[in-house]
gemmi code that builds the backbone of each chain (N, CA, C; Angstrom):
import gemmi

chains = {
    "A": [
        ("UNK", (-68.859, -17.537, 48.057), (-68.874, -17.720, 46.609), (-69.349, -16.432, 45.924)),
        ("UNK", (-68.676, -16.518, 45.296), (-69.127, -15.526, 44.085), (-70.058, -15.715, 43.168)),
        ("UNK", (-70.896, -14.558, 42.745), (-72.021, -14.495, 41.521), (-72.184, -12.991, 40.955)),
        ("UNK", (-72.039, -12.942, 39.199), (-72.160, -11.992, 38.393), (-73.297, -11.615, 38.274)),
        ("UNK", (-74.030, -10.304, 38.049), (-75.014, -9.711, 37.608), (-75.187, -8.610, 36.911)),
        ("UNK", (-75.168, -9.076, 35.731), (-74.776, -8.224, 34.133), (-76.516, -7.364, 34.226)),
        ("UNK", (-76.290, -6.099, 34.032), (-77.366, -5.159, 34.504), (-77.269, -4.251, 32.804)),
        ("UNK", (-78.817, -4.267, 32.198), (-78.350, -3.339, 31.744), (-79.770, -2.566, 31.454)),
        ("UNK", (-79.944, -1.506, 30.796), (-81.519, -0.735, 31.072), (-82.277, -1.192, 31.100)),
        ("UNK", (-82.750, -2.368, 29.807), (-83.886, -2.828, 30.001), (-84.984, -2.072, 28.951)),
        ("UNK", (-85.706, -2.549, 28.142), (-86.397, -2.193, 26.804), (-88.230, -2.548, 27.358)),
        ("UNK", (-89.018, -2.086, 26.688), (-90.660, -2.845, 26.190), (-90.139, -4.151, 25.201)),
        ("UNK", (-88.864, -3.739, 24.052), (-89.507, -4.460, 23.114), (-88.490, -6.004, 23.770)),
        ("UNK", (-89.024, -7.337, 23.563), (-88.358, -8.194, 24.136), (-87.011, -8.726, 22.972)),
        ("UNK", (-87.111, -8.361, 21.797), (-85.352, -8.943, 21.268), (-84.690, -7.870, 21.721)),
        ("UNK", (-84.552, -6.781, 22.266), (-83.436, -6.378, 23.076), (-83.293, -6.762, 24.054)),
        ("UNK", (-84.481, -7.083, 25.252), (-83.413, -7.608, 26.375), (-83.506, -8.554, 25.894)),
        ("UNK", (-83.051, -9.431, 25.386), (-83.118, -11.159, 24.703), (-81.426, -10.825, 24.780)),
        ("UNK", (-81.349, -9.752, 24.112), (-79.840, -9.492, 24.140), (-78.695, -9.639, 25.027)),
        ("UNK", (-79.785, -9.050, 26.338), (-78.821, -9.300, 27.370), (-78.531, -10.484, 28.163)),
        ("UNK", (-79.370, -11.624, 27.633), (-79.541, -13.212, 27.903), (-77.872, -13.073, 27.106)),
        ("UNK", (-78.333, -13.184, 25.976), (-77.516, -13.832, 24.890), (-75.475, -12.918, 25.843)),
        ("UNK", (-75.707, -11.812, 26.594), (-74.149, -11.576, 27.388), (-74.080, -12.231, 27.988)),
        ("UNK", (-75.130, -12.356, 28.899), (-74.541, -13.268, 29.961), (-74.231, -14.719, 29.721)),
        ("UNK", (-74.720, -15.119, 28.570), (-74.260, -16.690, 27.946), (-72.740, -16.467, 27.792)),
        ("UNK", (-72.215, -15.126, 27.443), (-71.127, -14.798, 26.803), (-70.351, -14.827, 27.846)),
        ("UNK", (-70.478, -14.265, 29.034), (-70.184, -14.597, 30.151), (-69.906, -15.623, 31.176)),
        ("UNK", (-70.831, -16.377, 30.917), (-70.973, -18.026, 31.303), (-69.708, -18.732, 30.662)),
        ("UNK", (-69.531, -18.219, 29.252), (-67.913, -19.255, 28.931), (-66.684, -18.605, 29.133)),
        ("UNK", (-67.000, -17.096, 30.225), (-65.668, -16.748, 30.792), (-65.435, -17.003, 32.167)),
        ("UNK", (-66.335, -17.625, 33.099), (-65.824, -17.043, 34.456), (-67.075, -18.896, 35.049)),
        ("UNK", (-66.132, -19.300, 36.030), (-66.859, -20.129, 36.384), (-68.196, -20.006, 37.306)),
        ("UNK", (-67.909, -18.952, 37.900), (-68.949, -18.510, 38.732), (-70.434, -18.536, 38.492)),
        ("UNK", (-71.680, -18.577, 39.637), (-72.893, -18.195, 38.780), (-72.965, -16.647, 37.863)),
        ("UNK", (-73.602, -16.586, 36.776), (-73.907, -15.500, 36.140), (-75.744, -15.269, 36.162)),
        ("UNK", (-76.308, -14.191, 36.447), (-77.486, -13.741, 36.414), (-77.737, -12.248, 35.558)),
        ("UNK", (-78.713, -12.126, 35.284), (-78.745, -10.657, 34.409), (-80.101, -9.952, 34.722)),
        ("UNK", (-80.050, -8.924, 34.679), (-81.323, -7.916, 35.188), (-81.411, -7.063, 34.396)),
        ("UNK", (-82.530, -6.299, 34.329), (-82.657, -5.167, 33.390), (-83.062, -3.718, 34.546)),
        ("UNK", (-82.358, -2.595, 34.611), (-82.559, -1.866, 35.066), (-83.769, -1.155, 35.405)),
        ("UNK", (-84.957, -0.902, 34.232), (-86.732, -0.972, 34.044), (-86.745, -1.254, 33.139)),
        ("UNK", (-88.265, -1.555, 32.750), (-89.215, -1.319, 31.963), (-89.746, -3.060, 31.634)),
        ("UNK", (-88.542, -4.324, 32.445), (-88.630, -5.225, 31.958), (-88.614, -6.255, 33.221)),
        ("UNK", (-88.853, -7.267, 33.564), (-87.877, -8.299, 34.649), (-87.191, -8.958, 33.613)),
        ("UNK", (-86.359, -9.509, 34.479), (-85.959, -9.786, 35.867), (-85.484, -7.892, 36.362)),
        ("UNK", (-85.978, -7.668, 37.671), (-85.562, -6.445, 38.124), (-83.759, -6.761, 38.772)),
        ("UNK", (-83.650, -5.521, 38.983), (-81.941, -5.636, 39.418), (-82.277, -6.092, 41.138)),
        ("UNK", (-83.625, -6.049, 41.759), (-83.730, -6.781, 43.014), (-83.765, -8.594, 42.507)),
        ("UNK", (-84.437, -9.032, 41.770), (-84.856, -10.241, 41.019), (-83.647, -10.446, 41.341)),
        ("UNK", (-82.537, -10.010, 40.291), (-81.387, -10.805, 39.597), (-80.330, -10.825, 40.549)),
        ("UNK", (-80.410, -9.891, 42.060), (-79.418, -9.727, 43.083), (-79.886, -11.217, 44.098)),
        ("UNK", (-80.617, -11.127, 43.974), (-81.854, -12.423, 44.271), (-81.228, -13.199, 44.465)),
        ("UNK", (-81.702, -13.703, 43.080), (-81.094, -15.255, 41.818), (-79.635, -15.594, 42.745)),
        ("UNK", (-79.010, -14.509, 42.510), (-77.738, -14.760, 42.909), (-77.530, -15.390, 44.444)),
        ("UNK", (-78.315, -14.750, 44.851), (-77.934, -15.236, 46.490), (-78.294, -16.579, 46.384)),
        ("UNK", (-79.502, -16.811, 46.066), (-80.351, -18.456, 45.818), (-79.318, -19.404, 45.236)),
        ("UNK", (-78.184, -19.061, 44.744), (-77.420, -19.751, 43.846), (-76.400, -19.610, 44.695)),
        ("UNK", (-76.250, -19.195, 46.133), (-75.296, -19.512, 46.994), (-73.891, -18.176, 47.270)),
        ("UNK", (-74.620, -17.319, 46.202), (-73.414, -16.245, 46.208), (-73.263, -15.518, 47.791)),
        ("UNK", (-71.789, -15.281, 48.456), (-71.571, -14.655, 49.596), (-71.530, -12.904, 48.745)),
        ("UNK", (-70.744, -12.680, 47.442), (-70.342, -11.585, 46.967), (-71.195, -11.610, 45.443)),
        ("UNK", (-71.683, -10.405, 45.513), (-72.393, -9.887, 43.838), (-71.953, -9.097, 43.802)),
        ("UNK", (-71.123, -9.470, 41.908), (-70.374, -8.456, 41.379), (-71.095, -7.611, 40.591)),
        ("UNK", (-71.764, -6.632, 40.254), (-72.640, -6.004, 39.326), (-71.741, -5.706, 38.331)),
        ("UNK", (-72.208, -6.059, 37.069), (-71.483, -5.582, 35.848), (-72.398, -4.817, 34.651)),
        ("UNK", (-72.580, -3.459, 34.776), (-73.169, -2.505, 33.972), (-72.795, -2.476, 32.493)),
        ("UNK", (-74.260, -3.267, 32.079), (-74.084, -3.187, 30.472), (-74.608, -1.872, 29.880)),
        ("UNK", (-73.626, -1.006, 29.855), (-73.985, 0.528, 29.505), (-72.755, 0.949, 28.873)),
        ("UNK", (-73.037, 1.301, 27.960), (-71.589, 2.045, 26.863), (-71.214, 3.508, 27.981)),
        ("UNK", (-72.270, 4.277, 28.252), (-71.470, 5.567, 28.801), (-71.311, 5.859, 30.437)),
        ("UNK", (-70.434, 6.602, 31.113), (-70.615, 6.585, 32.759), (-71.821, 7.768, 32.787)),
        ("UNK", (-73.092, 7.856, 32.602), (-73.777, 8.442, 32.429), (-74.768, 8.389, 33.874)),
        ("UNK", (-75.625, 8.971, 34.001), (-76.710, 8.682, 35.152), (-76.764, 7.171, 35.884)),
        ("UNK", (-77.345, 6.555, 34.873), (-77.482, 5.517, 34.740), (-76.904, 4.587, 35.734)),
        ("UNK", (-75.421, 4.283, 34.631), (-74.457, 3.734, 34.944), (-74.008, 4.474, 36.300)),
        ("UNK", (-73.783, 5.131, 36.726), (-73.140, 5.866, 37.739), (-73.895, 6.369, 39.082)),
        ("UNK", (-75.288, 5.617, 38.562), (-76.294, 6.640, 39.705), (-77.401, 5.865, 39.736)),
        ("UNK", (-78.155, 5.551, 39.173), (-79.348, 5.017, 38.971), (-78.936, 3.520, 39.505)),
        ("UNK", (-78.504, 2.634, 38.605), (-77.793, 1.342, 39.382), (-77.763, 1.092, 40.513)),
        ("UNK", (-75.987, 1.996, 40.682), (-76.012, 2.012, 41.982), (-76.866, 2.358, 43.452)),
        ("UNK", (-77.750, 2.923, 42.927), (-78.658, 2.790, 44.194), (-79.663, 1.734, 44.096)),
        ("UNK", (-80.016, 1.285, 42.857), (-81.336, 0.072, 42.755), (-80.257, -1.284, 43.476)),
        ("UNK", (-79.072, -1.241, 42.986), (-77.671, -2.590, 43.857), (-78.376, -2.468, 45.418)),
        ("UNK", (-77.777, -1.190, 45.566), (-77.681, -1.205, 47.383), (-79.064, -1.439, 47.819)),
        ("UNK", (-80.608, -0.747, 47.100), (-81.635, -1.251, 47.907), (-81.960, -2.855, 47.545)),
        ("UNK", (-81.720, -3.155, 46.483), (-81.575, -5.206, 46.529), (-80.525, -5.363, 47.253)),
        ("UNK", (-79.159, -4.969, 47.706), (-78.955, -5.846, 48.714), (-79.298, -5.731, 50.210)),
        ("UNK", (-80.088, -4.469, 50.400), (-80.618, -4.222, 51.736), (-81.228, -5.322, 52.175)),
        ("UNK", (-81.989, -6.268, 51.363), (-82.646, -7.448, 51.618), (-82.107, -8.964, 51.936)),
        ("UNK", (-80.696, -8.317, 51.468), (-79.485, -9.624, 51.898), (-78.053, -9.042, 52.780)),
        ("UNK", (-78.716, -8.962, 54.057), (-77.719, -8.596, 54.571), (-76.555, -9.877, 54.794)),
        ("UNK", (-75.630, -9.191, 55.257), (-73.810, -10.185, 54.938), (-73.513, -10.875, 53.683)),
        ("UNK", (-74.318, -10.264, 52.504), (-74.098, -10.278, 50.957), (-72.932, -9.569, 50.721)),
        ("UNK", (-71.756, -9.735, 50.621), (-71.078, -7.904, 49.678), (-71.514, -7.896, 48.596)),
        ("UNK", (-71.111, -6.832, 48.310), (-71.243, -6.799, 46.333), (-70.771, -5.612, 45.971)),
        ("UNK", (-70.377, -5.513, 44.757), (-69.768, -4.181, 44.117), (-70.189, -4.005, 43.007)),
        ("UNK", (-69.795, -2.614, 42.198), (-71.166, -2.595, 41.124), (-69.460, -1.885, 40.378)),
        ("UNK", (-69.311, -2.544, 38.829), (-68.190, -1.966, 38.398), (-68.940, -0.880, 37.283)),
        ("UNK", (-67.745, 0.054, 36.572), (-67.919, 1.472, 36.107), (-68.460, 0.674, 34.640)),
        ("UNK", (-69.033, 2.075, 33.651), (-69.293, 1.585, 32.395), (-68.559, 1.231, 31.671)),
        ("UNK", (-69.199, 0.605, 30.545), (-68.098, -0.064, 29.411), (-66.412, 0.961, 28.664)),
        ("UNK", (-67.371, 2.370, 28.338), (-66.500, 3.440, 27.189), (-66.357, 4.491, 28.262)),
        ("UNK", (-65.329, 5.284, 27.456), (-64.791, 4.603, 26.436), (-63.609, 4.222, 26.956)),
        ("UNK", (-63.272, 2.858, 25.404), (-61.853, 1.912, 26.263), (-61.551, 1.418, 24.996)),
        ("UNK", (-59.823, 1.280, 25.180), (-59.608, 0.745, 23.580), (-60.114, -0.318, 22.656)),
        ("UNK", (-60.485, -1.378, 23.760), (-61.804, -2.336, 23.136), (-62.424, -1.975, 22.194)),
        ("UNK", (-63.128, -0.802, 22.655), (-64.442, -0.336, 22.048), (-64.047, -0.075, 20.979)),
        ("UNK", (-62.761, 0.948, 20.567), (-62.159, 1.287, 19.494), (-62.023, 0.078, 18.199)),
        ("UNK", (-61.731, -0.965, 18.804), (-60.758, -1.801, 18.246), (-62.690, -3.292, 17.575)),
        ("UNK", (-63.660, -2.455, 18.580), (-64.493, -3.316, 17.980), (-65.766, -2.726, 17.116)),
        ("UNK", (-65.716, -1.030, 17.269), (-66.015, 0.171, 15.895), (-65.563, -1.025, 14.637)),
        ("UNK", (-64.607, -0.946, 14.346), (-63.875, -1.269, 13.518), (-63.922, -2.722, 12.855)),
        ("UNK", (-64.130, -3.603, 14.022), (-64.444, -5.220, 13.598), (-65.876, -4.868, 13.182)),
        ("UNK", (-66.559, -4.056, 13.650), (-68.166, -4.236, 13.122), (-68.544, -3.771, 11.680)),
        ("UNK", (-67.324, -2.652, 11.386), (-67.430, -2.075, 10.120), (-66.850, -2.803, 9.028)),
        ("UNK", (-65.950, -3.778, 9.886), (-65.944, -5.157, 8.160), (-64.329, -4.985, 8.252)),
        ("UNK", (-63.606, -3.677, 9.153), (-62.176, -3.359, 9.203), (-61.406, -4.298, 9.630)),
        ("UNK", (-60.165, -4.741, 9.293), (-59.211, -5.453, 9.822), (-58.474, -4.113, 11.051)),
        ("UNK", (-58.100, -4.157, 12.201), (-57.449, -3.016, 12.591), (-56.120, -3.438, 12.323)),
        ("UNK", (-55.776, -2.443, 11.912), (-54.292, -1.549, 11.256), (-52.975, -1.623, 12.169)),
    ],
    "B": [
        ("UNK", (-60.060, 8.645, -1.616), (-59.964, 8.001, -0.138), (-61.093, 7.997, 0.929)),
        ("UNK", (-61.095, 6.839, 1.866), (-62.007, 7.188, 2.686), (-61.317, 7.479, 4.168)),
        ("UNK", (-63.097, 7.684, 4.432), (-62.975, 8.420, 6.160), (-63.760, 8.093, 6.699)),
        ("UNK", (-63.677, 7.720, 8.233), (-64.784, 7.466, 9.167), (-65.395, 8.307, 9.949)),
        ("UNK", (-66.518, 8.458, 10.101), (-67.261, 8.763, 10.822), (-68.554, 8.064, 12.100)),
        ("UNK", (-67.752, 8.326, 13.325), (-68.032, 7.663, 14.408), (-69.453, 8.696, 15.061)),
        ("UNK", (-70.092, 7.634, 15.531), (-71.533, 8.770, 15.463), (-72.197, 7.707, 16.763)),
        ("UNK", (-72.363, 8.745, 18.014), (-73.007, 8.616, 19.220), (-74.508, 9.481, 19.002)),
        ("UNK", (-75.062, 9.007, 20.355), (-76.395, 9.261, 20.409), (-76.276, 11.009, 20.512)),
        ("UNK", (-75.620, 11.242, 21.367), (-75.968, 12.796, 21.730), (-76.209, 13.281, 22.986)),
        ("UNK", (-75.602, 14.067, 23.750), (-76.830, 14.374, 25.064), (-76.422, 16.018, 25.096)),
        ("UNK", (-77.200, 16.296, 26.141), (-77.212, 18.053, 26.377), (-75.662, 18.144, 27.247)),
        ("UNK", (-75.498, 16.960, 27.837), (-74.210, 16.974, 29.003), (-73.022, 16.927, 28.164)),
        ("UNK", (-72.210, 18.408, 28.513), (-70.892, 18.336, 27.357), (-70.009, 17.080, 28.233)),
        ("UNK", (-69.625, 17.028, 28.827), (-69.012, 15.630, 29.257), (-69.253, 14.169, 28.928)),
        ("UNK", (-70.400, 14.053, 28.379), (-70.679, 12.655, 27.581), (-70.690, 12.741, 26.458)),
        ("UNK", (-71.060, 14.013, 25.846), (-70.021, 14.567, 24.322), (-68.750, 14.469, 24.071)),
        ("UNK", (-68.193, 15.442, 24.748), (-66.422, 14.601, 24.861), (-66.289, 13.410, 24.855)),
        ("UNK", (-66.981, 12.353, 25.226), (-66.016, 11.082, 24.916), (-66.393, 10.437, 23.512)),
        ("UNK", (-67.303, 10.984, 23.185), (-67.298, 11.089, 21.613), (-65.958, 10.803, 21.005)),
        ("UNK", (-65.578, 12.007, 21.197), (-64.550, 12.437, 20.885), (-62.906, 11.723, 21.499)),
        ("UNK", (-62.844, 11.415, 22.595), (-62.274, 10.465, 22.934), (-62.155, 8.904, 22.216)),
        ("UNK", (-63.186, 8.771, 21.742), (-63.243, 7.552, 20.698), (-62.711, 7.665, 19.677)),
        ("UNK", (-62.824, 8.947, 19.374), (-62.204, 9.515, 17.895), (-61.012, 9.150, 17.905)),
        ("UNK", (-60.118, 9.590, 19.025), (-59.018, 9.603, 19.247), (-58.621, 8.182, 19.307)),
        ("UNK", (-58.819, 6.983, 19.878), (-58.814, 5.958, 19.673), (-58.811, 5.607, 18.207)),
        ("UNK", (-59.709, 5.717, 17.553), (-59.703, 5.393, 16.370), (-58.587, 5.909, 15.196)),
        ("UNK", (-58.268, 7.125, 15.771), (-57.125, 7.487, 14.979), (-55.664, 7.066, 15.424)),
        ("UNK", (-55.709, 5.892, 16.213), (-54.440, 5.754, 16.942), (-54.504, 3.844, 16.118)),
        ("UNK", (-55.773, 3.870, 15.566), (-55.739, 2.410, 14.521), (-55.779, 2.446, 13.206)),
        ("UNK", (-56.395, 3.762, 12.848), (-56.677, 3.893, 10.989), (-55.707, 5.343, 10.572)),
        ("UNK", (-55.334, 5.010, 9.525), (-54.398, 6.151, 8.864), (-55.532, 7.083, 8.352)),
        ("UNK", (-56.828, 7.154, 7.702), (-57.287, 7.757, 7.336), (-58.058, 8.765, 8.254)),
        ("UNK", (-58.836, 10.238, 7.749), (-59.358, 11.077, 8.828), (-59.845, 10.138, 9.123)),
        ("UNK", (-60.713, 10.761, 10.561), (-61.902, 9.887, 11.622), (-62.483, 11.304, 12.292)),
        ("UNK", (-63.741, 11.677, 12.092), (-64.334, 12.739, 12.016), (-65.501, 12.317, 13.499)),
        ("UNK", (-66.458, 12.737, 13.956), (-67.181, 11.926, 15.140), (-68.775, 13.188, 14.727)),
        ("UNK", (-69.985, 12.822, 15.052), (-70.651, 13.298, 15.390), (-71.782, 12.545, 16.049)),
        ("UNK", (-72.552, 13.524, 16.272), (-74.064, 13.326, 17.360), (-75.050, 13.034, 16.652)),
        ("UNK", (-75.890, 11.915, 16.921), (-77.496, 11.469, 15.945), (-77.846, 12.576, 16.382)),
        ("UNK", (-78.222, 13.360, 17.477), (-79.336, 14.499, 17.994), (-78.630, 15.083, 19.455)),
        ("UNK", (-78.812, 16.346, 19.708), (-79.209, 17.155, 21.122), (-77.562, 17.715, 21.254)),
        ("UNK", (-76.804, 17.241, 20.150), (-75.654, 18.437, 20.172), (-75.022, 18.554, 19.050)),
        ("UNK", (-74.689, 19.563, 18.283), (-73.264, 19.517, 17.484), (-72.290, 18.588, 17.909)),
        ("UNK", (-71.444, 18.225, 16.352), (-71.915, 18.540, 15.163), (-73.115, 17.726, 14.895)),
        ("UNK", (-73.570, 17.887, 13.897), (-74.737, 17.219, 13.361), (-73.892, 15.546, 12.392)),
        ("UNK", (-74.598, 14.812, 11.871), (-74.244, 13.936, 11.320), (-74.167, 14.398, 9.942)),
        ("UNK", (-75.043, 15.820, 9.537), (-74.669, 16.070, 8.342), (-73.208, 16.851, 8.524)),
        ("UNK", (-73.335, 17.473, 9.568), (-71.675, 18.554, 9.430), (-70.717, 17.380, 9.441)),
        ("UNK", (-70.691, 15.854, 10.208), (-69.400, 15.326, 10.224), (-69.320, 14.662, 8.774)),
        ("UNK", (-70.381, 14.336, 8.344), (-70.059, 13.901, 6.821), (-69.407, 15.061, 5.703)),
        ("UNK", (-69.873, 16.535, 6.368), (-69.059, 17.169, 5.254), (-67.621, 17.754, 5.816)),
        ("UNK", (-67.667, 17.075, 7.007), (-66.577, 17.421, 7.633), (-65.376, 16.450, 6.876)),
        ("UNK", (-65.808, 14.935, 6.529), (-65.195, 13.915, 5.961), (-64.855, 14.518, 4.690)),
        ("UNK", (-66.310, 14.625, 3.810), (-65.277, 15.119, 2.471), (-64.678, 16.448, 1.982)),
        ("UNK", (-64.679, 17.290, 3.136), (-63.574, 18.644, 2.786), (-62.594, 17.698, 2.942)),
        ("UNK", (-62.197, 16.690, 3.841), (-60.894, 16.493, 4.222), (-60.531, 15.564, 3.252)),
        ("UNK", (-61.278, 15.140, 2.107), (-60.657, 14.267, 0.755), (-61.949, 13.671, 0.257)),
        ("UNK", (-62.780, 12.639, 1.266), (-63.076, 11.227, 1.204), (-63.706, 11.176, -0.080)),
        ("UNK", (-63.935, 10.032, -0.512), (-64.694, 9.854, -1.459), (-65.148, 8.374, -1.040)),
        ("UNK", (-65.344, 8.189, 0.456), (-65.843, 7.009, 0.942), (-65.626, 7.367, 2.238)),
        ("UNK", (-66.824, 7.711, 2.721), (-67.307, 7.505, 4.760), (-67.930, 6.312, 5.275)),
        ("UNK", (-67.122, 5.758, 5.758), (-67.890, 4.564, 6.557), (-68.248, 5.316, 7.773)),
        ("UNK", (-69.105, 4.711, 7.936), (-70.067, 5.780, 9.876), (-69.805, 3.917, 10.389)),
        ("UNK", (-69.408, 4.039, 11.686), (-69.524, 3.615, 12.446), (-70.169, 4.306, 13.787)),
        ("UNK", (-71.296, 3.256, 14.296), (-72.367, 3.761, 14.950), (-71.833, 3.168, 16.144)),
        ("UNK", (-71.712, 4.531, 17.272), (-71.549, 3.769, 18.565), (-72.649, 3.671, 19.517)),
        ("UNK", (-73.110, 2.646, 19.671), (-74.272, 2.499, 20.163), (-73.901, 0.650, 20.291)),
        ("UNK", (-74.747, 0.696, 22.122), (-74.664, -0.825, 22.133), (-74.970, -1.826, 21.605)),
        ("UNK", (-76.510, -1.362, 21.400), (-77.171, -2.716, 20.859), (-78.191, -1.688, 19.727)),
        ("UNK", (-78.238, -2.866, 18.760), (-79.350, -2.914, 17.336), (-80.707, -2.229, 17.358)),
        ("UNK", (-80.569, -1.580, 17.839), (-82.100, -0.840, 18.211), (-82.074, -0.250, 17.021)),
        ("UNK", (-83.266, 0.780, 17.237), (-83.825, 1.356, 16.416), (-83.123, 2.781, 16.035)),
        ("UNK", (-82.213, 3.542, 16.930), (-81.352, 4.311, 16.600), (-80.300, 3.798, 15.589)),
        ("UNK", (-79.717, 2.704, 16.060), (-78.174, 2.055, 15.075), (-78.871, 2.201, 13.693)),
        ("UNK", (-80.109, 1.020, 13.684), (-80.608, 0.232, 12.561), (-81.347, 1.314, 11.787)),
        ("UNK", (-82.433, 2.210, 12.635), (-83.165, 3.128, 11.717), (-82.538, 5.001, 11.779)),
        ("UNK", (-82.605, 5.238, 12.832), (-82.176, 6.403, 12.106), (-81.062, 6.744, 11.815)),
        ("UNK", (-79.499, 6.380, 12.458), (-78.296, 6.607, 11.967), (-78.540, 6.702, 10.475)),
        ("UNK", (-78.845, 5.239, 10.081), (-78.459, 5.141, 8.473), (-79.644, 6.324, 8.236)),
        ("UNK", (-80.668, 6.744, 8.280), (-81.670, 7.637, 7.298), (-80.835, 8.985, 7.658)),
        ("UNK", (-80.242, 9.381, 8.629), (-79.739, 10.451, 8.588), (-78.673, 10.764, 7.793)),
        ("UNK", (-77.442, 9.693, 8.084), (-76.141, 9.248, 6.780), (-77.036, 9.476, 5.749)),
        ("UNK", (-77.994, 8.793, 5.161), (-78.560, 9.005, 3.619), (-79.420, 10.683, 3.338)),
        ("UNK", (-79.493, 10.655, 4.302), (-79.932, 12.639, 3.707), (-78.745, 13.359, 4.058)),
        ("UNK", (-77.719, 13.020, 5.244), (-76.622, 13.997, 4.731), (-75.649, 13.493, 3.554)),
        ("UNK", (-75.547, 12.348, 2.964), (-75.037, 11.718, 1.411), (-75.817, 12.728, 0.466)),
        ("UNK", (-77.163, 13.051, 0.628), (-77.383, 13.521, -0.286), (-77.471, 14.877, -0.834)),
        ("UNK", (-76.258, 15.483, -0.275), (-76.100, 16.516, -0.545), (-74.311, 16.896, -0.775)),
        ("UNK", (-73.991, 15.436, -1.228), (-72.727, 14.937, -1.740), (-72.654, 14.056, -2.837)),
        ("UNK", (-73.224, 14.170, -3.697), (-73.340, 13.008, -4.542), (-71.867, 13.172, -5.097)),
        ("UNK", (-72.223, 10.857, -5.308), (-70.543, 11.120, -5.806), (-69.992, 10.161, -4.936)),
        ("UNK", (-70.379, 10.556, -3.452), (-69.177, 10.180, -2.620), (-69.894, 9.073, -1.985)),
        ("UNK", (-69.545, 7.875, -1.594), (-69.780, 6.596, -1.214), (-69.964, 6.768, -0.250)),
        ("UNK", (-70.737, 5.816, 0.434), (-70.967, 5.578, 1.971), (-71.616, 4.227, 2.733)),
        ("UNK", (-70.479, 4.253, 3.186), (-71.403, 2.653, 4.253), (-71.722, 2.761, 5.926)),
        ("UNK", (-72.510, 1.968, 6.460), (-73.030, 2.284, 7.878), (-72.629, 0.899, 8.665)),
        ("UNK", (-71.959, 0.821, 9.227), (-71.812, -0.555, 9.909), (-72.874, -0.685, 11.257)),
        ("UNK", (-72.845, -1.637, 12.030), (-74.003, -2.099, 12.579), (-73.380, -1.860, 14.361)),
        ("UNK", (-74.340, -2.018, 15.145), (-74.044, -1.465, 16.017), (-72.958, -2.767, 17.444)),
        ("UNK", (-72.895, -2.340, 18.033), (-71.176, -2.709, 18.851), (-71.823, -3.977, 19.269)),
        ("UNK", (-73.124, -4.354, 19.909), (-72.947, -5.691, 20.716), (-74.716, -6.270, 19.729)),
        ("UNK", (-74.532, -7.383, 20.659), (-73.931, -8.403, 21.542), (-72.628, -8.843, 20.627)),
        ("UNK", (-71.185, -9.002, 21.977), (-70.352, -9.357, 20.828), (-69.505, -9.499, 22.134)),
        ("UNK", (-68.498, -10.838, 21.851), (-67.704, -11.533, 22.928), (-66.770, -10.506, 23.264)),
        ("UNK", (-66.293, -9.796, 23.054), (-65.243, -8.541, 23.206), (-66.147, -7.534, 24.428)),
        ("UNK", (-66.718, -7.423, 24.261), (-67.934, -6.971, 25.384), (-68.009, -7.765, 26.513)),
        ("UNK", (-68.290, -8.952, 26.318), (-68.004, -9.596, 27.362), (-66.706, -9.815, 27.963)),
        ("UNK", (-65.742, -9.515, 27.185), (-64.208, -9.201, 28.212), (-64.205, -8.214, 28.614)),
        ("UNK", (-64.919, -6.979, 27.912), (-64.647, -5.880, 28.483), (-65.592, -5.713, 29.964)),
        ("UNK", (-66.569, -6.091, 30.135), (-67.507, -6.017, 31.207), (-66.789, -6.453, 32.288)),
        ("UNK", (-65.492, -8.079, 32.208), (-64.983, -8.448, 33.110), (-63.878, -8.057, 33.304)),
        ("UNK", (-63.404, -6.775, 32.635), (-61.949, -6.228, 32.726), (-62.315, -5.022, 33.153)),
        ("UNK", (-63.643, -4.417, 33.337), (-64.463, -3.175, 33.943), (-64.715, -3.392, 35.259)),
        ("UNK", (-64.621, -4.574, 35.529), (-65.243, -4.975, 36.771), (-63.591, -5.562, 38.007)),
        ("UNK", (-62.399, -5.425, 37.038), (-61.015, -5.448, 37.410), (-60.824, -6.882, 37.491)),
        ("UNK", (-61.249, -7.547, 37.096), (-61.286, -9.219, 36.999), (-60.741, -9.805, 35.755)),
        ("UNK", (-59.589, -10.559, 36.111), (-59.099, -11.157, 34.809), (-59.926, -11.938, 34.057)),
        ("UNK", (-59.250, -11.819, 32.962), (-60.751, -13.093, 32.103), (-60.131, -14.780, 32.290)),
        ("UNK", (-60.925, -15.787, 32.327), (-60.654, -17.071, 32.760), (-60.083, -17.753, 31.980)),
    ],
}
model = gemmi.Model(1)
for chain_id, residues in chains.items():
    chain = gemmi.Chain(chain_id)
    for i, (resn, *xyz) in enumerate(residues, 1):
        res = gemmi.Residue()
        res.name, res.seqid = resn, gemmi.SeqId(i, " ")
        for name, pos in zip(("N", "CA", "C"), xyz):
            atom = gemmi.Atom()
            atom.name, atom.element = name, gemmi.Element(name[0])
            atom.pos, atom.b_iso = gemmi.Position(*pos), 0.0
            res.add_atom(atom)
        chain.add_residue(res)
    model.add_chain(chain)
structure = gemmi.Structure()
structure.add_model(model)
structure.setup_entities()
């Protein structure tokens, strides 16, 4: 079975990661699978926590999904190694960690819904 | 007429600058009007050069769209104080700041179309 784990930096102040609750709800009404969410630092659930959750919830495969606008450190580096040492702790887990959000015509197309624009 | 101005955080790495600019390009492939891009901080242009970058090219209305994920304190506080001190050295010319990209269900397709997974 499969389980999602929407990752994204992670704040002090708590209505931002509140935020990243409120994706993975967003998530929850796309994909039947379990969904879990982690914050990269400064906050829990850690990205070991939330690789966790997932297994506890029966997952064979964790998909990591990087809530990060740019392919920056982060996204591209930092993650991916905090993934692989949480799943060192679950061995015959797979899991894959997908690329950042931008840029992508989405993004373009939701500039534009935020600014009040109809797109053209 | 107006013009947009798309405005990222900034970094020292010219490669996460460019996609700045890559957005730009997006955006001009949805709105007839210019679409100008700059940096809150740590590179050219400045947010004041892309605003006067907007009204050499006509505007007499810049909407800034802020690319930035979530509502923090960059989108919410300094984008707009920076837009309002580079406005003010344009009087005359209108300006609005739209709010920043997430939490927002389009995000959540995009996370599962990042991750190569159809949406359900």
């Amino acid at each position: 079975m499969r389980a999602y784990l929407v990752v994204d930096h992670g704040s002090r102040r708590e209505r931002s990661n509140r935020r990243l609750s409120e994706v993975a709800d967003l998530l929850r009404e796309r994909v039947e699978d379990p969904v879990e969410f982690a914050h990269m630092e400064l906050a829990p659930p850690s990205i070991a926590d939330g690789f966790r959750a997932c297994v506890e919830r029966g997952a064979s495969e964790v998909v990591v999904l990087p809530y990060f606008l740019g392919p920056g450190r982060h996204a591209n580096e930092d993650v991916p190694r905090l993934v692989e040492e949480a799943a060192a702790a679950h061995p015959g887990v797979r899991y894959k960690v997908g690329p950042a959000l931008g840029p992508h015509p989405l993004l373009a197309d939701l500039l534009l819904i935020r600014a009040g624009l109809p797109e053209k």
